[in-house]
N, C-alpha and C positions, 0 to 999 in steps of 0.2 A: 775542771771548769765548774764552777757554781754560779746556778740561776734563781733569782729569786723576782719577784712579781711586783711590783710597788703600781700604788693607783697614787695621780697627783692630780687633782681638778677635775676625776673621775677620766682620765687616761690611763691605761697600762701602758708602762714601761717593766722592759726586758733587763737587768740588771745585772751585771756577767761579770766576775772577776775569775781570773785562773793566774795560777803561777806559771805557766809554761807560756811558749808563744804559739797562737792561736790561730793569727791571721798573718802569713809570711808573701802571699801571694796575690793574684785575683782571684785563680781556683779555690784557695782556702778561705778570702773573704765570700766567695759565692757559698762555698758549704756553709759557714759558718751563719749568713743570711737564712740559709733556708733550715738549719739547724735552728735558728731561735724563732722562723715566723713557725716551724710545725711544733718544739715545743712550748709555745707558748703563747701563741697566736700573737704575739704584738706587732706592732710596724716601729717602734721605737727601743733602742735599746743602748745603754751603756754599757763600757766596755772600758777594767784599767788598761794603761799604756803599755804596761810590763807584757802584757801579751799579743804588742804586735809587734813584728821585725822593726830591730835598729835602722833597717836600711829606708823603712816606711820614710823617717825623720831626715834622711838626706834626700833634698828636693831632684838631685842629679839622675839618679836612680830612674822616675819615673813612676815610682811604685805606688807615692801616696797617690797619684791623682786617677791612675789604674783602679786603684784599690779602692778608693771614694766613690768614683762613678759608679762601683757596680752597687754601692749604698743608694745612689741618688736612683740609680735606673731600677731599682726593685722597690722604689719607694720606702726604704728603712730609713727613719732617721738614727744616725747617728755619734754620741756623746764619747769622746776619750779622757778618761780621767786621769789625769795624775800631776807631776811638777815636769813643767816645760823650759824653766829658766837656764837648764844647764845646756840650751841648746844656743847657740851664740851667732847661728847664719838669718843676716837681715834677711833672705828671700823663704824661709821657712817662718820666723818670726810674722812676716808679710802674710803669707798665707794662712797664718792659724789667726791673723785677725780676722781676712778678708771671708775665713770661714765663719768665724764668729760672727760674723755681722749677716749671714745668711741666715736658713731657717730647716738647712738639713744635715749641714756638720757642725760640733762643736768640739771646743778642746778646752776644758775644763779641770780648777781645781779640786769640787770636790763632788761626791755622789750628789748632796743637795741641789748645786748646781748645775750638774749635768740633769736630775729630776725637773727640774724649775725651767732648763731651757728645751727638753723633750715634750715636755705639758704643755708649753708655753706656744 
């Protein structure tokens, strides 16, 4: 896992990519929360896709919304970067709009814009 610090509009954001999968659960979204607010004190932080479970992305599961709350309830916002189009379920689609249109998850193409809508 590699973190690095970016100011946007004089905001820190947490910027996190790893090649492994990072967040497969709540328990490992809740470490991994408390892993980036003590390294790095931010409340905002992105994060590519490749490192959360496949199963996040099937809405059946349960897991994305598990796994979000404990973002919204610790006050972190949260940015997922990566390419969303090979996922092809309307009620997943639905959801990564209706999170876009809020103001504490996003699912984004690129770091810019996961920076742009954590500052934002």
């Amino acid at each position: 896992m590699k973190t690095n610090i970016k100011k946007v509009n004089s905001v820190s954001c947490a910027v996190v990519h790893s090649e492994e999968i990072i967040i497969s659960d709540a328990q490992t979204a809740l470490d991994f929360i408390a892993t980036v607010r003590y390294e790095t004190n931010c409340d905002r932080v992105s994060l590519n896709k490749e490192a959360i479970s496949e199963n996040f992305f099937n809405l059946s599961t349960g897991l994305a919304g598990e796994i979000l709350q404990k973002f919204v309830n610790y006050r972190m916002k949260l940015a997922i970067i990566g390419d969303f189009s090979k996922y092809t379920s309307k009620p997943l689609k639905d959801f990564i709009y209706e999170c876009n249109l809020g103001n504490s998850i996003f699912f984004v193409a690129t770091e810019q814009s996961a920076l742009e809508k954590l500052a934002g």
